[in-house]
Z-matrix of the N, CA and C atoms (Angstrom, degrees):
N
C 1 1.471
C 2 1.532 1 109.38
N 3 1.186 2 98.46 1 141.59
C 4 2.356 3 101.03 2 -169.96
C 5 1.760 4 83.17 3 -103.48
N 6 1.180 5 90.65 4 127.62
C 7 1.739 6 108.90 5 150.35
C 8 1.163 7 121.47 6 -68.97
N 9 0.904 8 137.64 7 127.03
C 10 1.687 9 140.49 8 141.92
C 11 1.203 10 127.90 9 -46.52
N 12 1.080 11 127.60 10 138.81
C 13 1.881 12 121.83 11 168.68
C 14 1.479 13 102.39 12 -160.47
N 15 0.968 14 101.85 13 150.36
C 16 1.718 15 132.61 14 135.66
C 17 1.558 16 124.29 15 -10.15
N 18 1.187 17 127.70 16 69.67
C 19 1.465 18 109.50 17 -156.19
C 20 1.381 19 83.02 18 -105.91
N 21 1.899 20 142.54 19 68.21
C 22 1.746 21 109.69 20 166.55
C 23 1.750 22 88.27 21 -110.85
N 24 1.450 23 78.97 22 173.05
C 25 1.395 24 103.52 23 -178.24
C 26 1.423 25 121.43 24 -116.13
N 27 1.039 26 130.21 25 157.59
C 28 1.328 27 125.48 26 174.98
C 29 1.892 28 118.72 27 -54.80
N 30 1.102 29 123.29 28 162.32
C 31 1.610 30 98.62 29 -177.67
C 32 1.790 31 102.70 30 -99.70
N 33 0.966 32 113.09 31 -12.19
C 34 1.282 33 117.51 32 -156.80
C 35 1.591 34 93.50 33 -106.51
N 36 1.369 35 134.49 34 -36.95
C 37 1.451 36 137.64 35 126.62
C 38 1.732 37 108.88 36 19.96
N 39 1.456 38 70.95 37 -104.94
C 40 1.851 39 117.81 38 168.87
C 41 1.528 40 99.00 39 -26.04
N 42 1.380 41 132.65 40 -81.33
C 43 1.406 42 135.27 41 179.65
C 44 1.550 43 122.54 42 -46.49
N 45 1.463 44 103.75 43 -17.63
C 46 1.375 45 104.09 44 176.68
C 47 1.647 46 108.10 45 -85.42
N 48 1.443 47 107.90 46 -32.62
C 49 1.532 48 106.84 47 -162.80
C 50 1.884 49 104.98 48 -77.20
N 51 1.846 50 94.65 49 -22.58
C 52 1.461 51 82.43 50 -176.83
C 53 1.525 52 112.88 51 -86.29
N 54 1.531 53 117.26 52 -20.25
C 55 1.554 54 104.42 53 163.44
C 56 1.411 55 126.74 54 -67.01
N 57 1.114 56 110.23 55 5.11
C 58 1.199 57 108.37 56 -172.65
C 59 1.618 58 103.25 57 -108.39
N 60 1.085 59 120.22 58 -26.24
C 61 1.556 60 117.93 59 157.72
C 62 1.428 61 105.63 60 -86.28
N 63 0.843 62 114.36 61 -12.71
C 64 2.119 63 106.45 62 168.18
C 65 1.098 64 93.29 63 -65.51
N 66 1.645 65 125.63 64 -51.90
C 67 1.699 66 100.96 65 -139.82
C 68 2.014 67 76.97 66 -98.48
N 69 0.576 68 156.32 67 -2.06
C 70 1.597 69 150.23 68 151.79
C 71 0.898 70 118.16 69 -52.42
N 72 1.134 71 137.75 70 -69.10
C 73 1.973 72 150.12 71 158.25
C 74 2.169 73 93.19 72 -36.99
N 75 0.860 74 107.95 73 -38.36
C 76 1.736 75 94.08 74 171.44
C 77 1.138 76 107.43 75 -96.55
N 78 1.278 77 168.66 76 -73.71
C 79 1.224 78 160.14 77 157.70
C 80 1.814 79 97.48 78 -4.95
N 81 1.037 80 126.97 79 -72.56
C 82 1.627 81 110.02 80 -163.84
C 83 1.683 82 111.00 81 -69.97
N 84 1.603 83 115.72 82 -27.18
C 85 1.770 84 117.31 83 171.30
C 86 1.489 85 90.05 84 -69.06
N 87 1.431 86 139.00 85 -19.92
C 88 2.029 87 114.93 86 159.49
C 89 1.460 88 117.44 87 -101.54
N 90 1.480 89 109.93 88 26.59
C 91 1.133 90 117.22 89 162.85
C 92 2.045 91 109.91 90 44.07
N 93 1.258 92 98.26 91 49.54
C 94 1.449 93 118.49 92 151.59
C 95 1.317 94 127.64 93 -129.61
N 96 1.404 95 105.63 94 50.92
C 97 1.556 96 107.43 95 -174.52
C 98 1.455 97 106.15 96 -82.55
N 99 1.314 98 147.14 97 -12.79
C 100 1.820 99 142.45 98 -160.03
C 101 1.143 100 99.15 99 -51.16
N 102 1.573 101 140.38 100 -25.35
C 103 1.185 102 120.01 101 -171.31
C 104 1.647 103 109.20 102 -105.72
N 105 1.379 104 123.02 103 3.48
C 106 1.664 105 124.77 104 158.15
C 107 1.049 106 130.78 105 -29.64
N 108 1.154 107 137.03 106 106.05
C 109 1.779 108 132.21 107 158.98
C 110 1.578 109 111.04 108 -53.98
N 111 1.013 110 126.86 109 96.68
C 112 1.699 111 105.90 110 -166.58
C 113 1.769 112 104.94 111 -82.62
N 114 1.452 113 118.19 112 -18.02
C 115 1.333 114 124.20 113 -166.28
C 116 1.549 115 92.59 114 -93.02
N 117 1.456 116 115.02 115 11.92
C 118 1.726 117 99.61 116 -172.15
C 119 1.963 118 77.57 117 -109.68
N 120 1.328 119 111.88 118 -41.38
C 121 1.228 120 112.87 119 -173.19
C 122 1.785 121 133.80 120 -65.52
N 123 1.471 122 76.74 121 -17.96
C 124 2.045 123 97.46 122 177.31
C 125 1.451 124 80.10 123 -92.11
N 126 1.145 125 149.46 124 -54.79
C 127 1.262 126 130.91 125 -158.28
C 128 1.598 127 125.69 126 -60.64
N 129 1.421 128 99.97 127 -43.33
C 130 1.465 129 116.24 128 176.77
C 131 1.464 130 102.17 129 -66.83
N 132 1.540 131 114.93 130 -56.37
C 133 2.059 132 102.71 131 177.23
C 134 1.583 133 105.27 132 -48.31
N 135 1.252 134 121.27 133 -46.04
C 136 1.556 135 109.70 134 -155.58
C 137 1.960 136 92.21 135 -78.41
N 138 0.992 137 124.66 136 -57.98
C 139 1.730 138 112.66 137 173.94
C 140 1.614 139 109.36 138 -43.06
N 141 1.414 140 127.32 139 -40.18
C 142 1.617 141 102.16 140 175.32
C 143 1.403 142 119.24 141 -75.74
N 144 1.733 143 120.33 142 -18.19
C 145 1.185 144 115.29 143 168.05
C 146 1.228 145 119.41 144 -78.52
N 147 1.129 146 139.13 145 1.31
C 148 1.379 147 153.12 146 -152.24
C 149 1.792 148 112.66 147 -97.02
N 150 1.844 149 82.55 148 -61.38
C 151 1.342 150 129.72 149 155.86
C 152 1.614 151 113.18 150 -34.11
N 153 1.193 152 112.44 151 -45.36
C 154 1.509 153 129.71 152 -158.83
C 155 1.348 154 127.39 153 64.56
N 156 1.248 155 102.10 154 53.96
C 157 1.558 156 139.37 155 -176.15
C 158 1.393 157 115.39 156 -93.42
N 159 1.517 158 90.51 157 -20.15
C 160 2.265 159 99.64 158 -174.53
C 161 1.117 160 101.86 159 -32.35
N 162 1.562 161 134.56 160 -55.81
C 163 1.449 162 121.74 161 -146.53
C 164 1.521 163 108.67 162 -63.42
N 165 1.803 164 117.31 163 -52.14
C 166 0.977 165 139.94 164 165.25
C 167 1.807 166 130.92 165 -30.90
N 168 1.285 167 106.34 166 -37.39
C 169 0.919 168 131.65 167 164.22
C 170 1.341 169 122.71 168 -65.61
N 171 1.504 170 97.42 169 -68.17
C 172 1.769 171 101.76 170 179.21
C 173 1.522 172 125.32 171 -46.78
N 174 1.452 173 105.73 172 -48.95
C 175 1.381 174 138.16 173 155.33
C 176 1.667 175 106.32 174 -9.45
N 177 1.754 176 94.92 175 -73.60
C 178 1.541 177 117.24 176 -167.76
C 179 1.249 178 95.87 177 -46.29
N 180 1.490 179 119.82 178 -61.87
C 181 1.512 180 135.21 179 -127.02
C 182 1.824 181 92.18 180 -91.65
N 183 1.557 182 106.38 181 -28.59
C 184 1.665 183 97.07 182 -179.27
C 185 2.045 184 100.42 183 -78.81
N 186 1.312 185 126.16 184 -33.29
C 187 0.999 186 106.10 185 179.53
C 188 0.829 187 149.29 186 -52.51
N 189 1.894 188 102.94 187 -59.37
C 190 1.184 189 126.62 188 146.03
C 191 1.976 190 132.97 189 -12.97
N 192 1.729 191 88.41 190 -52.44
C 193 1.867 192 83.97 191 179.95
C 194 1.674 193 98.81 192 -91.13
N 195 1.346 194 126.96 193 9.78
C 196 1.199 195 118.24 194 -171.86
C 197 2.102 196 90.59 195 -91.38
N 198 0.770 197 101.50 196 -52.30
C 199 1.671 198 123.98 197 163.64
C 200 1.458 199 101.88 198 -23.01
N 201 1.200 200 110.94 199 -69.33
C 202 1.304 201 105.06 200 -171.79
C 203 1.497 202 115.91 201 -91.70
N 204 1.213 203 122.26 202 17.75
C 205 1.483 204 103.36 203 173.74
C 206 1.618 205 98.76 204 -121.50
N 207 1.166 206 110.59 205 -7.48
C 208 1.738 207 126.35 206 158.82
C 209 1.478 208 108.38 207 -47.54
N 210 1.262 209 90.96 208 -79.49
C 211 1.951 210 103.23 209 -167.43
C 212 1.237 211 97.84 210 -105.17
N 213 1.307 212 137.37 211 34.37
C 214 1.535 213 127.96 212 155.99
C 215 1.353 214 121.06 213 -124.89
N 216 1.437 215 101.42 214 -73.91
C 217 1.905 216 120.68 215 170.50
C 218 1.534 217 105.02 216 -37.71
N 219 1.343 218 89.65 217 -69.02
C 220 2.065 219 95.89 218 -154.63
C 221 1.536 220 97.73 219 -79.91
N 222 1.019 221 135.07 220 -14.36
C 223 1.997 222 131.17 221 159.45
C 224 1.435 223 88.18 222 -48.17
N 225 1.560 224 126.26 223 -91.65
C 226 1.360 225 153.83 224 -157.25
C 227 1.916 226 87.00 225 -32.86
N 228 1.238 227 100.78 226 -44.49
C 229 1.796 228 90.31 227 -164.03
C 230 1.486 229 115.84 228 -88.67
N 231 1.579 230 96.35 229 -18.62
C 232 1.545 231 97.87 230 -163.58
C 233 1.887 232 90.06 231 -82.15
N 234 1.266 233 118.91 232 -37.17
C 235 1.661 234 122.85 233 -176.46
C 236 1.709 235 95.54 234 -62.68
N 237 1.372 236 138.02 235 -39.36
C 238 1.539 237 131.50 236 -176.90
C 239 1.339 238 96.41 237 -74.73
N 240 1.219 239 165.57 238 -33.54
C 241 2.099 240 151.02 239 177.70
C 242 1.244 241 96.86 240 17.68
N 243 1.663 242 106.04 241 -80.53
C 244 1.145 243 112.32 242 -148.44
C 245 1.893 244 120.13 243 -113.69
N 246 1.684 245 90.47 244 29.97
C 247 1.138 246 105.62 245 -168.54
C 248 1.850 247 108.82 246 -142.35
N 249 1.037 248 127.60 247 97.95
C 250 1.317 249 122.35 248 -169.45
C 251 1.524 250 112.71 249 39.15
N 252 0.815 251 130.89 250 64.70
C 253 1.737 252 138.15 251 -174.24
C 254 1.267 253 99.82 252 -96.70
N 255 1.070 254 146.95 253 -57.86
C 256 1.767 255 124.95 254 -179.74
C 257 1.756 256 100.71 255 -60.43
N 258 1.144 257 133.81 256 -63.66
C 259 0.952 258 146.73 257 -178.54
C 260 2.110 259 99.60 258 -27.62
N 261 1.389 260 113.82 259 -73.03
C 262 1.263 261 122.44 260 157.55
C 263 1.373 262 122.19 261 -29.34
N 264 1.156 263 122.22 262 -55.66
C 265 1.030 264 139.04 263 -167.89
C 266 1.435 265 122.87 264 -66.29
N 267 1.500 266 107.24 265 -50.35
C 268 1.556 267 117.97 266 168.88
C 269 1.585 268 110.72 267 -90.79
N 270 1.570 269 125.55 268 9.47
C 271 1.128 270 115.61 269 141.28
C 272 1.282 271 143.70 270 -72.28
N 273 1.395 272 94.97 271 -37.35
C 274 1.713 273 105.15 272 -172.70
C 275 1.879 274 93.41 273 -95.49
N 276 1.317 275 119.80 274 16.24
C 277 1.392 276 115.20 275 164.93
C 278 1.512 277 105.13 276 -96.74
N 279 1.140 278 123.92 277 -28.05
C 280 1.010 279 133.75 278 -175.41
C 281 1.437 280 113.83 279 -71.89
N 282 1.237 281 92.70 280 -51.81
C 283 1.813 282 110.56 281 -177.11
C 284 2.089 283 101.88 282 -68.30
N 285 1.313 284 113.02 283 -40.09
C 286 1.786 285 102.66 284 151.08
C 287 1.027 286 116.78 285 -54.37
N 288 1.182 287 154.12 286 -42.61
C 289 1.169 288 143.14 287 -143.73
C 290 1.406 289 110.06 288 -89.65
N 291 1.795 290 114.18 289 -32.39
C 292 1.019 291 122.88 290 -169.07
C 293 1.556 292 112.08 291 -81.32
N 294 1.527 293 96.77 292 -23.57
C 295 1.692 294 95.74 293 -169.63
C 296 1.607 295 91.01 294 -102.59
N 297 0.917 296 137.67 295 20.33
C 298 1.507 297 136.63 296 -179.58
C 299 1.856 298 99.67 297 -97.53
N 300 1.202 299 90.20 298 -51.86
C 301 1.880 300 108.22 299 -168.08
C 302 1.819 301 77.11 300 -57.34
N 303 1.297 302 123.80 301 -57.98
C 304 1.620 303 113.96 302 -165.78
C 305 1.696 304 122.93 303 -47.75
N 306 1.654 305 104.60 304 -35.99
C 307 1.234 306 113.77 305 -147.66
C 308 1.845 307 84.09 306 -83.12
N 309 1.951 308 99.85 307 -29.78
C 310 1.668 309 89.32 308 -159.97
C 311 1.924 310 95.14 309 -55.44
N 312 0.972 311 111.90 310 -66.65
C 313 1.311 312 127.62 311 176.97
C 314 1.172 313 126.12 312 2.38
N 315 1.872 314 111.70 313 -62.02
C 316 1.260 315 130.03 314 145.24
C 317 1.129 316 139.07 315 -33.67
N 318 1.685 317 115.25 316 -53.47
C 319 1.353 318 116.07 317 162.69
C 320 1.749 319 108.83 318 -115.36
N 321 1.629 320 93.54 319 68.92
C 322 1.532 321 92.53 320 169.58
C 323 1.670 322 116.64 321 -87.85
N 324 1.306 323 110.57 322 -10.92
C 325 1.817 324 121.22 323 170.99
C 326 1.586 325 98.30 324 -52.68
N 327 1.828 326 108.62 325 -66.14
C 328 1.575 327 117.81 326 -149.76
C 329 1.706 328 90.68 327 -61.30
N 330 1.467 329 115.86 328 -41.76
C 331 1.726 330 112.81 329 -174.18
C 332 1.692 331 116.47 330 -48.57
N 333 1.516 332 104.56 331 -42.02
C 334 1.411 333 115.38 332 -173.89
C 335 1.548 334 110.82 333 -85.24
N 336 1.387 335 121.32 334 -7.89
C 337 1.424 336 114.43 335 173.08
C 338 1.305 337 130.60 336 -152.18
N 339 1.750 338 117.38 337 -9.01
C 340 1.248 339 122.64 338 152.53
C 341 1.526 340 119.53 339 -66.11
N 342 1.762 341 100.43 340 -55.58
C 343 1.667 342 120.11 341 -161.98
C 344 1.717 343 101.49 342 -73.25
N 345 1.639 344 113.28 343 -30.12
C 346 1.635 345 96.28 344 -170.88
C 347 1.709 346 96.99 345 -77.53
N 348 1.578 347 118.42 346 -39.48
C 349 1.802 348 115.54 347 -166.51
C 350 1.168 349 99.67 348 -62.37
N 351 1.910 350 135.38 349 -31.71
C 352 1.449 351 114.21 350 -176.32
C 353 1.586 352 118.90 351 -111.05
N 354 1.162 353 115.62 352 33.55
C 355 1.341 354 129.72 353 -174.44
C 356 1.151 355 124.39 354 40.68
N 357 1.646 356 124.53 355 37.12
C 358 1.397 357 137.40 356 -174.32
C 359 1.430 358 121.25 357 -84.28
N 360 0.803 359 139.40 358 -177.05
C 361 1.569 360 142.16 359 -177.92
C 362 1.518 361 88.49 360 -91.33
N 363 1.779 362 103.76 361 140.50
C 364 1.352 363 125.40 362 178.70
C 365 1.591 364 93.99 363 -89.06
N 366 1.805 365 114.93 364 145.24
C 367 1.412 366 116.67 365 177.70
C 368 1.346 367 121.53 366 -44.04
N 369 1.535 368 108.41 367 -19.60
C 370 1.744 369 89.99 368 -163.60
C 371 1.504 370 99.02 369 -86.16
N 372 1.773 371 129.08 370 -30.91
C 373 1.006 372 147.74 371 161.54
C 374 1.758 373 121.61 372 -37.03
N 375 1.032 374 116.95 373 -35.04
C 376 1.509 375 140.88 374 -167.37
C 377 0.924 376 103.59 375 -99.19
N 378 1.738 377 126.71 376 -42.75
C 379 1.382 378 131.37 377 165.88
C 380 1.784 379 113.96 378 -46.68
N 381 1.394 380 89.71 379 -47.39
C 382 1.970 381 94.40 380 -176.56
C 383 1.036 382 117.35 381 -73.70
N 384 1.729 383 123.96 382 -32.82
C 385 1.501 384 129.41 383 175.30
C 386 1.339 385 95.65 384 -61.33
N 387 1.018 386 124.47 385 -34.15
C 388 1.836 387 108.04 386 -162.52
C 389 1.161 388 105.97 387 -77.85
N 390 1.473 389 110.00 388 -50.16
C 391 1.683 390 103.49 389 -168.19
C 392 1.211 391 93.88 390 -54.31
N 393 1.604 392 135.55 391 -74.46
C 394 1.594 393 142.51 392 -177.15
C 395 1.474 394 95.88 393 0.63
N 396 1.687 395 116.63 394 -76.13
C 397 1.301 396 132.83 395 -135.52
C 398 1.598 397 83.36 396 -82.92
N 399 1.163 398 134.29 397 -63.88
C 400 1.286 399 127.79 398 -160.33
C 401 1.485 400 126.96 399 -90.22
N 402 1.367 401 119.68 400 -8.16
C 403 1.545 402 115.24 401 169.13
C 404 1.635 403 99.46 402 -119.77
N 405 1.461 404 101.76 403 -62.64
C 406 1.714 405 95.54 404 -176.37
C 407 1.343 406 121.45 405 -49.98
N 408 1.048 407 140.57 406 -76.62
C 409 1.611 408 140.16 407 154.78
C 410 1.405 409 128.63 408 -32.82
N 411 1.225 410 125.81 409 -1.21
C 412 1.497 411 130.94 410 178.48
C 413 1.340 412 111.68 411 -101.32
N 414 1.317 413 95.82 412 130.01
C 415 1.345 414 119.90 413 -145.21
C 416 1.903 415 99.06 414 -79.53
N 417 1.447 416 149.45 415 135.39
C 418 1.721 417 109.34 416 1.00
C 419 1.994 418 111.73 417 -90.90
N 420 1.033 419 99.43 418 36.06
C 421 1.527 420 98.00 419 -174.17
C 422 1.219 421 116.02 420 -86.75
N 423 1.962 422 109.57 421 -27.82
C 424 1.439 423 99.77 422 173.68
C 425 1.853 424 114.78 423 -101.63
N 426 1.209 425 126.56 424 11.03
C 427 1.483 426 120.79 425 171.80
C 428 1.785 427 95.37 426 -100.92
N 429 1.494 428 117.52 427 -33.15
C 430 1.714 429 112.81 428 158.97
C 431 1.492 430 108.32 429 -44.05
N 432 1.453 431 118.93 430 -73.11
C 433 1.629 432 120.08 431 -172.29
C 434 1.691 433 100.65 432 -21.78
N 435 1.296 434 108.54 433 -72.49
C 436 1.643 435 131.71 434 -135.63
C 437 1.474 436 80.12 435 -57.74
N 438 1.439 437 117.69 436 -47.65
C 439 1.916 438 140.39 437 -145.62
C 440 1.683 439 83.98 438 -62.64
N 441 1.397 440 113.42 439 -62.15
C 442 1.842 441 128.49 440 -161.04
C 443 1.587 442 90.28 441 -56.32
N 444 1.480 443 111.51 442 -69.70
C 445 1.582 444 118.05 443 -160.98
C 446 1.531 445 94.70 444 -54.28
N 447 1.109 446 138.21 445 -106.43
C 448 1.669 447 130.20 446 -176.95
C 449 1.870 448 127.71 447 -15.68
N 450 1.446 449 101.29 448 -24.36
C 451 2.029 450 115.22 449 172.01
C 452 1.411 451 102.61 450 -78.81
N 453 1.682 452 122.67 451 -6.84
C 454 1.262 453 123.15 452 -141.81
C 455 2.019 454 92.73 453 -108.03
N 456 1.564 455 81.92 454 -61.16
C 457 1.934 456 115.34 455 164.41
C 458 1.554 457 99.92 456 -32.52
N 459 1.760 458 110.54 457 -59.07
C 460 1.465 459 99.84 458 -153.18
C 461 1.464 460 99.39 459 -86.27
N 462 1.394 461 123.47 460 -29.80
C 463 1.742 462 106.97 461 172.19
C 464 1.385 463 106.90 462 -49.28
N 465 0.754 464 117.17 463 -60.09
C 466 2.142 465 120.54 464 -168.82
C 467 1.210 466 110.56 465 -38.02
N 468 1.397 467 113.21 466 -58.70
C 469 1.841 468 137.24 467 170.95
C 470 1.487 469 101.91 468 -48.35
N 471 1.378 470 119.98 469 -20.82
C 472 1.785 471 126.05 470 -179.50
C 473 1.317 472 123.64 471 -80.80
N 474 1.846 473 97.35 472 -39.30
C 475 1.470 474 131.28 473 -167.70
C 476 1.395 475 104.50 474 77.95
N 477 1.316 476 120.55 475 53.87
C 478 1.254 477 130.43 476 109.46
C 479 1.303 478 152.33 477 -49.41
N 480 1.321 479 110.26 478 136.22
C 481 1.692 480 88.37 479 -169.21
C 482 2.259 481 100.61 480 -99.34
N 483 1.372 482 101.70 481 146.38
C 484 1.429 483 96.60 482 -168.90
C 485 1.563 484 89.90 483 -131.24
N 486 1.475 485 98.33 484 -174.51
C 487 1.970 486 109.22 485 -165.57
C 488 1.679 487 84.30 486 -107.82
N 489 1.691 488 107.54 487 96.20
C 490 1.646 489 120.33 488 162.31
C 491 1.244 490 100.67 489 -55.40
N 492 0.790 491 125.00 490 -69.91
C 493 1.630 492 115.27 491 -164.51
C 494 1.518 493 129.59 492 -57.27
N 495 1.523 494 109.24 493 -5.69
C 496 1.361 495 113.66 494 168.26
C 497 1.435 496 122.97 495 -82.95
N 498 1.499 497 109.67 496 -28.67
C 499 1.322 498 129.38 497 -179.34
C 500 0.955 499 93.15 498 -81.73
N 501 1.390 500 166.05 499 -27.14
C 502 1.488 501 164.57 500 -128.00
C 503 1.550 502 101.68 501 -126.93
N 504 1.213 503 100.39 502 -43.57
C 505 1.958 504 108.17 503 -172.03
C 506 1.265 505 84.50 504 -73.63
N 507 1.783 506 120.66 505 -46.79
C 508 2.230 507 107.20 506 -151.07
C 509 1.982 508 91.71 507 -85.35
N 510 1.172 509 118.60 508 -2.35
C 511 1.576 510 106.95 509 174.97
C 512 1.373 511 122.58 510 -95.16
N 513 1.401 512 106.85 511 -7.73
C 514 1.218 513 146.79 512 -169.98
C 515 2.223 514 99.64 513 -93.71
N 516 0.659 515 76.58 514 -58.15
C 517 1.282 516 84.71 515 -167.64
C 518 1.908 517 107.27 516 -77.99
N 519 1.549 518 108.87 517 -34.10
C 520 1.820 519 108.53 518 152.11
C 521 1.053 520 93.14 519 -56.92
N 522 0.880 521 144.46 520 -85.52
C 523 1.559 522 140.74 521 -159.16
C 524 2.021 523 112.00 522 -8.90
N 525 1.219 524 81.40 523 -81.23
C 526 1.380 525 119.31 524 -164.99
C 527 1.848 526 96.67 525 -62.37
N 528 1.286 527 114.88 526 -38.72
C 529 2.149 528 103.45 527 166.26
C 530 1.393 529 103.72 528 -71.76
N 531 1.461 530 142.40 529 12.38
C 532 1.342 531 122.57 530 -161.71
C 533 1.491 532 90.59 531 -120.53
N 534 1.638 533 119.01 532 7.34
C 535 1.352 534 126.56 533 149.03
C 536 1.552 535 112.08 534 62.31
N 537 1.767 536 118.12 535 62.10
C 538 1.907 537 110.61 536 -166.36
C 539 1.965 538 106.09 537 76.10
N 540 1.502 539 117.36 538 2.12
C 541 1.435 540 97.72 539 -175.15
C 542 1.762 541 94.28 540 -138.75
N 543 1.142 542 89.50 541 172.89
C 544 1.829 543 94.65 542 169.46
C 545 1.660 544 114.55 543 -98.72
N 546 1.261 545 125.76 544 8.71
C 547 1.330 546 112.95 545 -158.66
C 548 1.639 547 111.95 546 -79.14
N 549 1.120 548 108.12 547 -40.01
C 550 1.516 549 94.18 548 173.51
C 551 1.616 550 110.48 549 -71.14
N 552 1.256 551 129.04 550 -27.09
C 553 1.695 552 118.63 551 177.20
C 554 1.566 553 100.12 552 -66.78
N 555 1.148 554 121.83 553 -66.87
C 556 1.577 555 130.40 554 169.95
C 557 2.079 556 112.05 555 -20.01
N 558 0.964 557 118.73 556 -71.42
C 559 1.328 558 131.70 557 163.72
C 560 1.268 559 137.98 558 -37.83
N 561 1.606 560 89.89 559 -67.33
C 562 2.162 561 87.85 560 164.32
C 563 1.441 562 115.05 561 -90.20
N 564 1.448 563 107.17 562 -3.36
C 565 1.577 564 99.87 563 166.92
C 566 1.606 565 143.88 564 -128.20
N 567 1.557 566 98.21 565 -29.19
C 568 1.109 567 110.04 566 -152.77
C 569 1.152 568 115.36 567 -104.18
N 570 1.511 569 126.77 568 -26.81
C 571 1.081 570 145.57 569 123.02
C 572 1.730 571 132.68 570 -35.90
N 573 1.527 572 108.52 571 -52.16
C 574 1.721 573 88.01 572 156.52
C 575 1.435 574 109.61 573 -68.01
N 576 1.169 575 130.84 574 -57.59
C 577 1.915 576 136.69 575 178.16
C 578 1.718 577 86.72 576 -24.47
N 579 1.386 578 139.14 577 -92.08
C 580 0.886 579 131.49 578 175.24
C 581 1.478 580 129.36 579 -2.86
N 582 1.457 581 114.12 580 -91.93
C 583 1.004 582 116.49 581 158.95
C 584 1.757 583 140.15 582 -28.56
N 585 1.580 584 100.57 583 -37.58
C 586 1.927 585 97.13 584 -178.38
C 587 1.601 586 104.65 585 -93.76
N 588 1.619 587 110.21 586 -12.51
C 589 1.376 588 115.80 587 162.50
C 590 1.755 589 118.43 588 -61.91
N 591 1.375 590 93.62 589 -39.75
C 592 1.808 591 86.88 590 178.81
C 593 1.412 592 111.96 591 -69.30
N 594 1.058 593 114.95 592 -49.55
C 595 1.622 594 124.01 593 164.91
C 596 1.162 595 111.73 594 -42.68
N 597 1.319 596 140.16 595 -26.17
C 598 1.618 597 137.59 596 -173.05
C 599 1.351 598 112.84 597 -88.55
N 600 1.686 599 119.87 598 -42.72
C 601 1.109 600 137.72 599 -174.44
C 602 1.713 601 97.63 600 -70.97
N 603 1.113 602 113.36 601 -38.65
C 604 1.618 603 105.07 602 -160.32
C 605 1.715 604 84.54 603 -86.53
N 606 0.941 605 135.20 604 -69.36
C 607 1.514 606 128.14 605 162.93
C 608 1.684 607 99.02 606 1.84
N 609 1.348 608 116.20 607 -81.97
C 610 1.475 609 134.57 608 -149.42
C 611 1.549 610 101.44 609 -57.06
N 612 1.400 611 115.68 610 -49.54
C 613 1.150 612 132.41 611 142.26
C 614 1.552 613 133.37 612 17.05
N 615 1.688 614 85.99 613 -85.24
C 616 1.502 615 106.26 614 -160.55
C 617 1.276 616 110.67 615 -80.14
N 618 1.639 617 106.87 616 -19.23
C 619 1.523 618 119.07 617 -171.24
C 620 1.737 619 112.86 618 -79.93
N 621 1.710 620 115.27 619 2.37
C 622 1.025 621 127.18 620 166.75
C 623 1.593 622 125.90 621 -81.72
């Protein structure tokens, strides 16, 4: 037989536990987490989801990384253009990825029982839409991307020598925001690549 109870919480409670995963979720996106309790921090997500706080929470936790890839990530990338910019670029993707895998971790309770009952994007999922939406697609960083990756294509096609492995990590990494699909690799790349390839060949072509 299930008991019933009383599950409220204090409100001011509540406000403490979520600043305290605010300022946690920022501390590990600057990669100074060594001094984290992480079992104090899974504890507090799983009591506000418990609580029935999920919404509140999620809320926090989507702003927060929206916050920082606003005025942090895409500054850092939009100032590299014309200065090591893939290089930039697949760093601070890297450096998401790492603090994303952390944050899921943290709120792996709210993933398993807020995000599946309201059909929301799971953190690691939300993590990729954002970057997508807020560094890759923001404008001039994503008609630059496409501009670098294809300047990159046509040196090689020259016999030039270019940095493979940068193009490999940033095609790698479209890949991987298009979440199980190709559409963002397809879009900023593969499809123009396509396209300035037909143009090259018929070029190559005519000169016969």
């Amino acid at each position: 037989m299930r008991i019933a109870f009383e599950m409220n919480m204090d409100e001011s409670y509540v406000q403490s536990m979520l600043k305290l995963l605010e300022d946690a979720i920022r501390t590990i996106q600057n990669k100074d987490n060594g001094g984290l309790s992480y079992e104090e921090l899974y504890r507090n997500a799983y009591t506000l989801v418990l609580h029935k706080h999920g919404p509140r929470l999620y809320q926090l936790m989507k702003e927060v990384i929206e916050e920082h890839l606003q005025n942090e990530v895409r500054e850092i990338v939009h100032k590299s253009l014309y200065n090591d910019f893939l290089a930039t670029l697949n760093t601070q993707w890297q450096d998401h990825k790492v603090s994303m895998q952390v944050i899921k971790d943290v709120f792996m309770y709210m993933d398993r029982v807020y995000v599946k009952n309201n059909k929301v994007d799971e953190v690691q999922d939300l993590g990729l839409k954002l970057f997508n939406k807020l560094v890759v697609n923001h404008s001039p960083i994503k008609s630059h991307l496409t501009t670098t990756l294809l300047d990159m294509v046509s040196k090689e096609r020259r016999g030039e020598i270019v940095d493979r492995g940068s193009v490999k990590a940033t095609c790698e990494m479209l890949m991987a925001l298009g979440i199980k699909t190709r559409s963002v690799y397809e879009e900023n790349f593969e499809q123009p690549f396509l396209e300035v390839s037909g143009e090259f060949f018929k070029m190559e072509s005519s000169s016969f």
